[in-house]
Backbone as CSV, one residue per row, in Angstrom:
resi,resn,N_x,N_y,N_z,CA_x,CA_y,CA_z,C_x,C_y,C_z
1,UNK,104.982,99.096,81.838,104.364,98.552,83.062,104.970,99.187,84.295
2,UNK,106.164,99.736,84.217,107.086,99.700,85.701,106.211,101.140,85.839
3,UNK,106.296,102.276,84.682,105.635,103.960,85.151,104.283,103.691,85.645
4,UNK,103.268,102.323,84.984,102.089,102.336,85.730,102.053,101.764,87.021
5,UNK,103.068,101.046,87.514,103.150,100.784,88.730,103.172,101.701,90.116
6,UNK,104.463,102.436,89.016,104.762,103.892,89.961,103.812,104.677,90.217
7,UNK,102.403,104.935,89.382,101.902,106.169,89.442,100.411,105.527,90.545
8,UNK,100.511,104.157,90.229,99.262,103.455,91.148,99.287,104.349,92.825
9,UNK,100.734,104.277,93.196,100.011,104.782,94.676,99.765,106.157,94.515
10,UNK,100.163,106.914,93.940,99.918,108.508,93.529,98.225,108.606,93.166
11,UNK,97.899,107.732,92.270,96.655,107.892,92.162,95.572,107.277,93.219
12,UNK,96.005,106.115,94.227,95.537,105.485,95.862,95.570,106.992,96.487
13,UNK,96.822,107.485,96.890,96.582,108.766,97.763,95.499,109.936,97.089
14,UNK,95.717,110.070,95.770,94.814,111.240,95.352,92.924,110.720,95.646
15,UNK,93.081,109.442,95.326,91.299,109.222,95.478,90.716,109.175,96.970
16,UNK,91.981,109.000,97.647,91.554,108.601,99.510,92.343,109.732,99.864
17,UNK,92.301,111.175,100.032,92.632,112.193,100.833,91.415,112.513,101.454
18,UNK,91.685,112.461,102.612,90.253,113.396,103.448,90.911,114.632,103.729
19,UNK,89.835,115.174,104.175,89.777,116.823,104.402,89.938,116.490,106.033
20,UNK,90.986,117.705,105.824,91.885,118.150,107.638,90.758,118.885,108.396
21,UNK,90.663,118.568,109.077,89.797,119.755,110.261,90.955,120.623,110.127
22,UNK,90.396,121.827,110.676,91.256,122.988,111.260,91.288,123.485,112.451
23,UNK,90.394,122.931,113.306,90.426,123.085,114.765,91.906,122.293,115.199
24,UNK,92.877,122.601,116.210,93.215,121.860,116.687,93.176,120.786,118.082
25,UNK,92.469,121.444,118.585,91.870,120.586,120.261,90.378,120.923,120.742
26,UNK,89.441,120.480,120.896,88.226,121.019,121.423,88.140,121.312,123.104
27,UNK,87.097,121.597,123.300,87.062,122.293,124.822,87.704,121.335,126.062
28,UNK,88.444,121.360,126.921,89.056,120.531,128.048,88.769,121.259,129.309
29,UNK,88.477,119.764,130.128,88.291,120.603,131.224,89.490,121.420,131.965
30,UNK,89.122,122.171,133.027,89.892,123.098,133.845,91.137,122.393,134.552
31,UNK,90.653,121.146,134.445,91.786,120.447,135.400,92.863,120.023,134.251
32,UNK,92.377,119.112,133.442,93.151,118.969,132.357,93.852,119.865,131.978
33,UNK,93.701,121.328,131.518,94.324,122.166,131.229,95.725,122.639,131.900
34,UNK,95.216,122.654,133.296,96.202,123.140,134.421,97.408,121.511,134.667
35,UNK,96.872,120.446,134.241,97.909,119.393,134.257,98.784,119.951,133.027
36,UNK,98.536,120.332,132.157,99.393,120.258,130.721,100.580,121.450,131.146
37,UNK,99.379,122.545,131.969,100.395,123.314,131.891,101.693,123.267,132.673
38,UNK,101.306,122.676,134.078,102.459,121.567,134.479,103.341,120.985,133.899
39,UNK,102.578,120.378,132.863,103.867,119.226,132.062,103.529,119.575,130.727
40,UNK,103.983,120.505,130.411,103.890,121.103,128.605,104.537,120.129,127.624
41,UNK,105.868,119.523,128.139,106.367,118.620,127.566,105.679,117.271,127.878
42,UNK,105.356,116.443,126.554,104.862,114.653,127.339,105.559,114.231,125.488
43,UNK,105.884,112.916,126.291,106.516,111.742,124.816,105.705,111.126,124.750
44,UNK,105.627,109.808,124.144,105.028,108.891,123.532,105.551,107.865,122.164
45,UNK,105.790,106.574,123.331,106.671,105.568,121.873,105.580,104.730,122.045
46,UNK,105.430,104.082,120.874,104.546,103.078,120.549,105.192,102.072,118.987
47,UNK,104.473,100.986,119.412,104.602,99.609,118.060,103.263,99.593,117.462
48,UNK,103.773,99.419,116.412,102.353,98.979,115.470,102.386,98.030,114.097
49,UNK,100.730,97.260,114.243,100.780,96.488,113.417,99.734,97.124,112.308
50,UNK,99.654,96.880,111.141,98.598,97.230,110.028,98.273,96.526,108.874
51,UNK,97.179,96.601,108.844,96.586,95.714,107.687,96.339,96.814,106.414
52,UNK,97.088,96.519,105.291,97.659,97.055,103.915,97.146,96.869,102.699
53,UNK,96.529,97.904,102.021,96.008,97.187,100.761,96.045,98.197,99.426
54,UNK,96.563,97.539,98.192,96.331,98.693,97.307,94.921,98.530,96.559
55,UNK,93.859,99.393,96.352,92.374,98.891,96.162,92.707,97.670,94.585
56,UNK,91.889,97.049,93.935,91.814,96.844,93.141,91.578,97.352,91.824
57,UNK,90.113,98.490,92.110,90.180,99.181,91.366,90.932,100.137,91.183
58,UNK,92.006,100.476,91.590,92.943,101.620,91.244,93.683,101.140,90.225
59,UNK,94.361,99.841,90.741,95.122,99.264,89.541,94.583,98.411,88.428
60,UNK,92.764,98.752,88.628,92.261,98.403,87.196,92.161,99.457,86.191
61,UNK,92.293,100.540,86.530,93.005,102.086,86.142,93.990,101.894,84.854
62,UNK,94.808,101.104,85.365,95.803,100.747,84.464,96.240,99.905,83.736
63,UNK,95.671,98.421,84.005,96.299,96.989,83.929,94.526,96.590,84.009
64,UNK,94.523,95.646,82.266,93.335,95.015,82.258,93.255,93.634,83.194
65,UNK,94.373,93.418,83.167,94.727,91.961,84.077,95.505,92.581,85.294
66,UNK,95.697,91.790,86.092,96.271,92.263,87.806,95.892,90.937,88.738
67,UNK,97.025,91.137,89.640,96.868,90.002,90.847,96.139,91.428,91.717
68,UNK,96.149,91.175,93.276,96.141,91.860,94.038,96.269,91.449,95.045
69,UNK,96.506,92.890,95.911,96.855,92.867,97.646,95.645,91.627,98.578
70,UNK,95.441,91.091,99.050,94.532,90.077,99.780,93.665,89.264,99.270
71,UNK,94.294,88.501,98.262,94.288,87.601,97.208,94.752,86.253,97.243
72,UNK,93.712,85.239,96.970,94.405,84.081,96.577,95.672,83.418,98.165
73,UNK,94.882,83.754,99.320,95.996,83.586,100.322,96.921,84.620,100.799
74,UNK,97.066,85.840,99.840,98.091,86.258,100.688,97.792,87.377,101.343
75,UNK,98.355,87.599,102.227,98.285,88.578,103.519,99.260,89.983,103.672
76,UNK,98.315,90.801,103.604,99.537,92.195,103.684,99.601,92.971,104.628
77,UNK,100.452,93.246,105.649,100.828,93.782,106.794,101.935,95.136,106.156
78,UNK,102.073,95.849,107.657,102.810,96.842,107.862,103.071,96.286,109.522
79,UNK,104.705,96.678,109.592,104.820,96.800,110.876,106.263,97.584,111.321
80,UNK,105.867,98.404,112.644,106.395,99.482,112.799,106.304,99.974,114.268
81,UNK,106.834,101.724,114.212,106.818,102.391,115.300,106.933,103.621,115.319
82,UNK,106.816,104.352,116.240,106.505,106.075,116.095,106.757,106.426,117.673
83,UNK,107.562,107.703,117.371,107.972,108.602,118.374,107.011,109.733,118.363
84,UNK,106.997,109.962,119.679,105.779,111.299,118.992,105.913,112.414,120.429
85,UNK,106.390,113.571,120.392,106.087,114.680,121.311,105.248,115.871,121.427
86,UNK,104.749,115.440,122.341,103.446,116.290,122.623,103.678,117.918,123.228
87,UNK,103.437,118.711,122.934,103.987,119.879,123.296,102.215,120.843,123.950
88,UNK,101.683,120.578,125.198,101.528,120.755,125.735,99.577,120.254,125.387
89,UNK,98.663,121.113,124.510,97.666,121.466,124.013,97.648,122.029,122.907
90,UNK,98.764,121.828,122.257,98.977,122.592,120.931,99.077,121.728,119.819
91,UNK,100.126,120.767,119.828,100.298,120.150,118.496,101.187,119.300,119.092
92,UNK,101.053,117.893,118.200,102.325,117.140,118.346,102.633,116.833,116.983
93,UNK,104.243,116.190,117.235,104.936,115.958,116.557,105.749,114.594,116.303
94,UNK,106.011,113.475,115.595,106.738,112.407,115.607,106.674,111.744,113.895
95,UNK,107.875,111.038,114.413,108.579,110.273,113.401,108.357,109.124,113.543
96,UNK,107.889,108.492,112.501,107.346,106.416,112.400,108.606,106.194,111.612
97,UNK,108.522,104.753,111.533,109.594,103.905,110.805,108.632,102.834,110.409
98,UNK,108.743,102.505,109.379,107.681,101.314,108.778,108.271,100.486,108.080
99,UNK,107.596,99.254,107.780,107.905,98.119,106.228,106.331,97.727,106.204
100,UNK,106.687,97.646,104.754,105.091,97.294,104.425,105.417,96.035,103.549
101,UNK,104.337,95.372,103.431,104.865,94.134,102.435,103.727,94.372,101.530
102,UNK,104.175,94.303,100.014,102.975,95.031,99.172,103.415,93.680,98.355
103,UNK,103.494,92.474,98.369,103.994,91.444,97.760,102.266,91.009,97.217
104,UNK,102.420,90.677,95.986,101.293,90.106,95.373,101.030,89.057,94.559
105,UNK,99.880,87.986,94.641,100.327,86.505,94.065,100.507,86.213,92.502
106,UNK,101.494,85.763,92.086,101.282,85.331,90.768,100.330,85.457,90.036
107,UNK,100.270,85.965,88.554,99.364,86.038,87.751,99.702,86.581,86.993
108,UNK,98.605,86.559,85.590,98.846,87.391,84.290,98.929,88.433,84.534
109,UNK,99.755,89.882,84.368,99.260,91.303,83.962,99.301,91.440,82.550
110,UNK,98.297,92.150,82.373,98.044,93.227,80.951,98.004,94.278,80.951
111,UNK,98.977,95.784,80.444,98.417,96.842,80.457,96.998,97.011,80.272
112,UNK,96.688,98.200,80.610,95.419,98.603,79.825,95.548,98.607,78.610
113,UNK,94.500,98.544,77.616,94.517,98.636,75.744,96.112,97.631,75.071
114,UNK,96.413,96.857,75.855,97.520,96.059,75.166,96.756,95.185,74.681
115,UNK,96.925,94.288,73.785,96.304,93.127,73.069,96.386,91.879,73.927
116,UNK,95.388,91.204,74.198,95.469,90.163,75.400,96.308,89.311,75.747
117,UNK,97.136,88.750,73.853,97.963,87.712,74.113,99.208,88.716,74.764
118,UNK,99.447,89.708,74.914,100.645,90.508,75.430,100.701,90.601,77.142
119,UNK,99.872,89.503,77.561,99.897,89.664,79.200,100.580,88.618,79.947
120,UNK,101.740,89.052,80.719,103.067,88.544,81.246,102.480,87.553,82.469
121,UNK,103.278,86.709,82.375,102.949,85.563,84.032,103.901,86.561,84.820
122,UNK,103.502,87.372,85.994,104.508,88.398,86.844,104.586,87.672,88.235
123,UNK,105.273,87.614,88.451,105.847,87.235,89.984,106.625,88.221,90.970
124,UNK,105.752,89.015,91.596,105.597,90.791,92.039,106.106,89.997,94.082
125,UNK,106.849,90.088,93.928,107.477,90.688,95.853,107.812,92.364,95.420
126,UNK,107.542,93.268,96.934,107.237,94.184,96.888,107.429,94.520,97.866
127,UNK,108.393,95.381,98.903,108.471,96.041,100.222,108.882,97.187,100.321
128,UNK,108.191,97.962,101.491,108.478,99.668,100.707,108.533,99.936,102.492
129,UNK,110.283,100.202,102.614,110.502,100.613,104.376,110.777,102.247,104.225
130,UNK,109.912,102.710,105.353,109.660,104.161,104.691,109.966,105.045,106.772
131,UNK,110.359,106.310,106.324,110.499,106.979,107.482,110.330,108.181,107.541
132,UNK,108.631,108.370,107.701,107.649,109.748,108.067,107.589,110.770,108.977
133,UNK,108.001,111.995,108.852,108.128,113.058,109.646,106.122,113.860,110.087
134,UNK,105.430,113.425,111.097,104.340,114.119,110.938,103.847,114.830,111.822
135,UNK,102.631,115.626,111.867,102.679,116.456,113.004,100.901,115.915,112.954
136,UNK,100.184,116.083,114.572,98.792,115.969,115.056,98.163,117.055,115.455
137,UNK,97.002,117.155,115.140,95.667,117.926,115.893,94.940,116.966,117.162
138,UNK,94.836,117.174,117.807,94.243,116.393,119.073,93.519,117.139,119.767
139,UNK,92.069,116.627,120.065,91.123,116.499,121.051,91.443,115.719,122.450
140,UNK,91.718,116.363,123.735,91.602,115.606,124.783,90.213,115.580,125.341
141,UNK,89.163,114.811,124.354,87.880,114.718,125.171,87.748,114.057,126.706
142,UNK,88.618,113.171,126.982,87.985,113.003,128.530,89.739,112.610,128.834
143,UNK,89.928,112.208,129.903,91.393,112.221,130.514,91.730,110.313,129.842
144,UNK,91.174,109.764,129.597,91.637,108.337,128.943,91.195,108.519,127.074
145,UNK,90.495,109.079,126.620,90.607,109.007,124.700,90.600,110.218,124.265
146,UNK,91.907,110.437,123.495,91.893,111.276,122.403,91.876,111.482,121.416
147,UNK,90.819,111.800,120.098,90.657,111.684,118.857,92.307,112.121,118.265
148,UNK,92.488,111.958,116.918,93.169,112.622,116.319,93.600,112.665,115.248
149,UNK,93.875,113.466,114.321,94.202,113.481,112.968,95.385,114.360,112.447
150,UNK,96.292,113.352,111.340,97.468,113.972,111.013,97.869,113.992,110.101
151,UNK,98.907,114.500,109.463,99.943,114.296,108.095,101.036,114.992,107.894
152,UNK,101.894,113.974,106.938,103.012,114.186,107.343,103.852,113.777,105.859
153,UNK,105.122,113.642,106.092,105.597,113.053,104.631,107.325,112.536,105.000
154,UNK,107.788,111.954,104.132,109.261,111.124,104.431,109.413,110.223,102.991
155,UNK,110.247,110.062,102.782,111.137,109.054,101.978,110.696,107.413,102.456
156,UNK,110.384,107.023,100.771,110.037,105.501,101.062,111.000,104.628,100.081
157,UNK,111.581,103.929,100.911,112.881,103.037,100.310,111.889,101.538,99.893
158,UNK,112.583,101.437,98.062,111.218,100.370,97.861,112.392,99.119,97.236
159,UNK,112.219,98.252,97.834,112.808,96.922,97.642,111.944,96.131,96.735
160,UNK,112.242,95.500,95.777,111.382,94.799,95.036,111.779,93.521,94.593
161,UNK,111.256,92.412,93.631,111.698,91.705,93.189,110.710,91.015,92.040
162,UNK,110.437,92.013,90.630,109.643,91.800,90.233,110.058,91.111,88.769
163,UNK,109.691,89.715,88.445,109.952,89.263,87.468,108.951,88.624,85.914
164,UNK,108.731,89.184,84.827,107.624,88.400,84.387,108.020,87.567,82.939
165,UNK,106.901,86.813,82.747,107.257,85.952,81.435,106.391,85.925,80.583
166,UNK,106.747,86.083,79.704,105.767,85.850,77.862,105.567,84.805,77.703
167,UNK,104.542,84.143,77.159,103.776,83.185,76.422,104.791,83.024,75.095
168,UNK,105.208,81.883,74.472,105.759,81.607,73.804,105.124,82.409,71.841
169,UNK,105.597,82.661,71.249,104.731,82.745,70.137,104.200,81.726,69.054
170,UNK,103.379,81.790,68.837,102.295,80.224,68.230,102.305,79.129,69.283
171,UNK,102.043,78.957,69.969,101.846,77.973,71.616,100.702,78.385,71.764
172,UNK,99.994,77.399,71.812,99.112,77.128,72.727,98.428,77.728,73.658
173,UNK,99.782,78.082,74.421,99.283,79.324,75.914,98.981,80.784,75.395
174,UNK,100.053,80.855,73.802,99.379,82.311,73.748,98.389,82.792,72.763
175,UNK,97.303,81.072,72.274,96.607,80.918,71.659,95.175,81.503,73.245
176,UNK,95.273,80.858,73.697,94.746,80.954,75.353,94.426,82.324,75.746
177,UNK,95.757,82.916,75.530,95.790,84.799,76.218,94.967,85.302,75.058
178,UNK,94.810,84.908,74.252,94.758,85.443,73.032,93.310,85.692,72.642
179,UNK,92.409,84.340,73.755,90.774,83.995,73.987,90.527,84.957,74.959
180,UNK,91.263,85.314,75.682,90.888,86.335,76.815,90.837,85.529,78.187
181,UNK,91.962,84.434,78.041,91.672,83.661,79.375,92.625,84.323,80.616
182,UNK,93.470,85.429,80.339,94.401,85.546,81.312,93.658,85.769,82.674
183,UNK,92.663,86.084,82.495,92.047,86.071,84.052,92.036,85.340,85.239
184,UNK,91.694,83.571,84.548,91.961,82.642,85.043,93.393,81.859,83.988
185,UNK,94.425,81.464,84.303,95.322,81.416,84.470,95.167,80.072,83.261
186,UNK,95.460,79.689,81.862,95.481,78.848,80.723,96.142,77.537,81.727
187,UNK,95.117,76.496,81.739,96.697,75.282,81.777,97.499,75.288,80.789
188,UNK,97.610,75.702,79.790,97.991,75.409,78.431,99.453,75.823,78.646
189,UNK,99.493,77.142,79.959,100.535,77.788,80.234,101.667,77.317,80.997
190,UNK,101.154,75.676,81.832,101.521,75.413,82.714,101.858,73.612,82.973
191,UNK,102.806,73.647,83.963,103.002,71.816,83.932,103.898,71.292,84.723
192,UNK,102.850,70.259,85.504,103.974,70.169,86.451,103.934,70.927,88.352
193,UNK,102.793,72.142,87.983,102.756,73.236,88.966,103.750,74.048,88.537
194,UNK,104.596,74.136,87.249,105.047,75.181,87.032,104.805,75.930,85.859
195,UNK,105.496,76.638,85.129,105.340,77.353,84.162,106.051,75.881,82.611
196,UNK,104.940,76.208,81.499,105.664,75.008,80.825,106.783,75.651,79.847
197,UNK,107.963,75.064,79.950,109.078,75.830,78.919,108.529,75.358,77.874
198,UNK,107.889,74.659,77.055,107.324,74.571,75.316,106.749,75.920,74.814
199,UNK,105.558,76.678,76.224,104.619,76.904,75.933,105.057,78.665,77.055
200,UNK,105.603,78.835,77.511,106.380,79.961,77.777,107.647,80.489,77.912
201,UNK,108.559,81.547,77.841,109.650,82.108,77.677,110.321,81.975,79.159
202,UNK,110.393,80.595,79.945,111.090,81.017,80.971,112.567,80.844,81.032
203,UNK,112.913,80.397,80.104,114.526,80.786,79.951,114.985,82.582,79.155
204,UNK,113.908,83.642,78.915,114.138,84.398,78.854,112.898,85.197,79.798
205,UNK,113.188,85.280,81.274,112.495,86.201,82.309,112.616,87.741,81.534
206,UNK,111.988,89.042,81.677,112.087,90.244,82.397,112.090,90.834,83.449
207,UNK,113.285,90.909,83.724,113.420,91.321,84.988,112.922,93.255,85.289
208,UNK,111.968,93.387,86.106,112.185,94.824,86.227,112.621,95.654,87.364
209,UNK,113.245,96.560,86.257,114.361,97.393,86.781,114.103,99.036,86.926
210,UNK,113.034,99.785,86.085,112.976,100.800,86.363,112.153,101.567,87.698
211,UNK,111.429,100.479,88.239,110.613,101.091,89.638,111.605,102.141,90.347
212,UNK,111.328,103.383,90.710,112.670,104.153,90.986,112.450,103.696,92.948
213,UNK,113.909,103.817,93.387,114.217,103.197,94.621,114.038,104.159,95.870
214,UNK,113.387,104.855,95.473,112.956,105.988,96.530,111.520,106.689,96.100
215,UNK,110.688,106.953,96.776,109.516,107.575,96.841,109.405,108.182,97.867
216,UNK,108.437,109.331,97.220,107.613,110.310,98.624,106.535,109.512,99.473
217,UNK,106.671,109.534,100.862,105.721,108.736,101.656,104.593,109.838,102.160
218,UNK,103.861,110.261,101.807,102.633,111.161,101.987,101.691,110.608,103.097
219,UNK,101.601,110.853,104.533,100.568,109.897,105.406,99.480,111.131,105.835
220,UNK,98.585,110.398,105.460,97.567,111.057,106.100,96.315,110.255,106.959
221,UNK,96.303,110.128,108.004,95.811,109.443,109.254,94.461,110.071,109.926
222,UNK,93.545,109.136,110.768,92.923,109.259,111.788,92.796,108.445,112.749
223,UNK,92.298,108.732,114.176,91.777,107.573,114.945,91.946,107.742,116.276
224,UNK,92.066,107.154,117.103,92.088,107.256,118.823,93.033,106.796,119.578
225,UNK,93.468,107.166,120.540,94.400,107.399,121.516,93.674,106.660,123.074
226,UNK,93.852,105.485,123.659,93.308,105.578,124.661,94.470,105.456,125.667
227,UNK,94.347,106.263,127.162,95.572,106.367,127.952,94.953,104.480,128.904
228,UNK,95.805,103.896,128.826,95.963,102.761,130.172,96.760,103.063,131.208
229,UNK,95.836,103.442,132.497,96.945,103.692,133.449,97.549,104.901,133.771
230,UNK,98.725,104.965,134.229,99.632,106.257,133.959,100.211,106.367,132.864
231,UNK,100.540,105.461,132.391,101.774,105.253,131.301,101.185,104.260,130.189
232,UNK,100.640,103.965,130.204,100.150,103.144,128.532,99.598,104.026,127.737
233,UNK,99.142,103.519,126.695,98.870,103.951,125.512,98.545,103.117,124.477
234,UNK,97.210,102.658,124.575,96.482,102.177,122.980,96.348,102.695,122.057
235,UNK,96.203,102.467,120.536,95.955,103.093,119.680,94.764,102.506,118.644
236,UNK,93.969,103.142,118.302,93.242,102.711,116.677,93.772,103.477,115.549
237,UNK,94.033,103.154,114.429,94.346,103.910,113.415,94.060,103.726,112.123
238,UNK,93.715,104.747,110.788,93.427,104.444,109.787,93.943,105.290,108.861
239,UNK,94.295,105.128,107.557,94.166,106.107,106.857,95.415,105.813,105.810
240,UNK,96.244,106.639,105.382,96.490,106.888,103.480,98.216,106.921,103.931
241,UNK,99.308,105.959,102.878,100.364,106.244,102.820,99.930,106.486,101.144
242,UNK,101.011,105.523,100.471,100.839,105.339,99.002,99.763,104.120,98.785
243,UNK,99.396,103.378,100.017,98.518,102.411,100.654,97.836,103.052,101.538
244,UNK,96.307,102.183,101.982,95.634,101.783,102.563,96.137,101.370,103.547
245,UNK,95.599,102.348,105.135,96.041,100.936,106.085,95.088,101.587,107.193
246,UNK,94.533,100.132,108.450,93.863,100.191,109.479,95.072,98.985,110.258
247,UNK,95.013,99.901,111.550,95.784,98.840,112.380,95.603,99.757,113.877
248,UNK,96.671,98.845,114.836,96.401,99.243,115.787,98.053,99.575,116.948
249,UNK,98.179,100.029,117.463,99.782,100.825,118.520,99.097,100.203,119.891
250,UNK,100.364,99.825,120.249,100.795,99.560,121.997,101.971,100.870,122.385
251,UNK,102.193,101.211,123.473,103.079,101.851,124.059,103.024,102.544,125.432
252,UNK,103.825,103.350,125.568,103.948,104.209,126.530,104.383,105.781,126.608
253,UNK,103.779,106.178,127.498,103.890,107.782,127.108,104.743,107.945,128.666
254,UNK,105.509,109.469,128.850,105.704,110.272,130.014,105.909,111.308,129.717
């Protein structure tokens, strides 16, 4: 279970890569131009929030049973920030800092092709704080929005806390898994609002341990830039870590 876990966002980034333009800026006016060249150097810090998801079907890929990301109540965010220097009309450059919460609700998993009664009650917390080196293509279409698209890559530090439990053998509950109920969740399994010790192994948990504690953070992004003012800076954004994410940046540029 832990290698199909690992390979889920590898296979999220491979199905959601878009194709890079190769232009890097489209036509600007005369004035615009002659400001940049003025100020070749410009920064830009910004905060951001994002809404996070690993699809479902990816990790039906692997696992006949699965909880998932925006499920059953729970809510998955990213939140963060990014440095970013702009080097004139050419390209920019910056570094984000992120946490994502990839925490997912209770439920049976089953590998794929495992035999039904073999599907664990998992109790999956999941946070992956990651710090991306990337570079932009940018359009300054009018002096307040600029399109833009990027990618980049960094080290993702993954915190976890993933624990699951077996169905007892000849019980009831794993008479249950055994009908093909893990989908919806056996009472047979349960008592009390908790897990029933007759009828599952919770004095012997699995704890897992092999998720490796570092990953490649692969981002690949789009979306808009609007200037507020002299110095603000809105953002829209979308696009591919080892996750799914749409969200949105506050900040300031000079």
């Amino acid at each position: 279970m832990a290698a199909r876990l690992t390979f889920v966002p590898a296979l999220v980034l491979l199905l959601f890569i878009p194709s890079l333009a190769t232009a890097q800026h489209g036509d600007i006016t005369d004035e615009l131009r002659f400001q940049s060249e003025l100020n070749p150097n410009e920064f830009m810090v910004t905060a951001h929030a994002r809404a996070i998801t690993i699809p479902s079907f990816a990790l039906g890929l692997f696992f006949d049973e699965h909880s998932s990301t925006w499920s059953d109540g729970q809510r998955n965010f990213s939140m963060g920030g990014e440095f970013v220097w702009r080097r004139g009309n050419d390209f920019e450059l910056g570094v984000a800092f992120d946490r994502a919460d990839l925490t997912m609700p209770d439920a049976f998993w089953n590998e794929d092709g495992d035999p039904p009664e073999e599907a664990e009650w998992t109790e999956m917390q999941m946070h992956i704080s990651s710090v991306v080196f990337s570079a932009y293509w940018f359009w300054d279409v009018t002096t307040w929005m600029t399109p833009f698209i990027g990618g980049g890559i960094g080290p993702g530090f993954i915190s976890d806390n993933i624990t699951r439990y077996s169905a007892r053998p000849g019980s009831e509950c794993e008479q249950a898994l055994l009908d093909g109920h893990a989908s919806e969740p056996p009472p047979e399994c349960f008592e009390d609002g908790g897990l029933a010790e007759d009828q599952m192994n919770v004095d012997e948990p699995n704890t897992e341990h092999s998720i490796p504690p570092v990953i490649p953070m692969v981002n690949l992004s789009t979306g808009l830039r609007f200037n507020v003012g002299s110095k603000g800076v809105f953002k829209l954004e979308s696009g591919v870590y080892p996750y799914l994410f749409t969200g949105m940046g506050l900040g300031m540029q000079w």
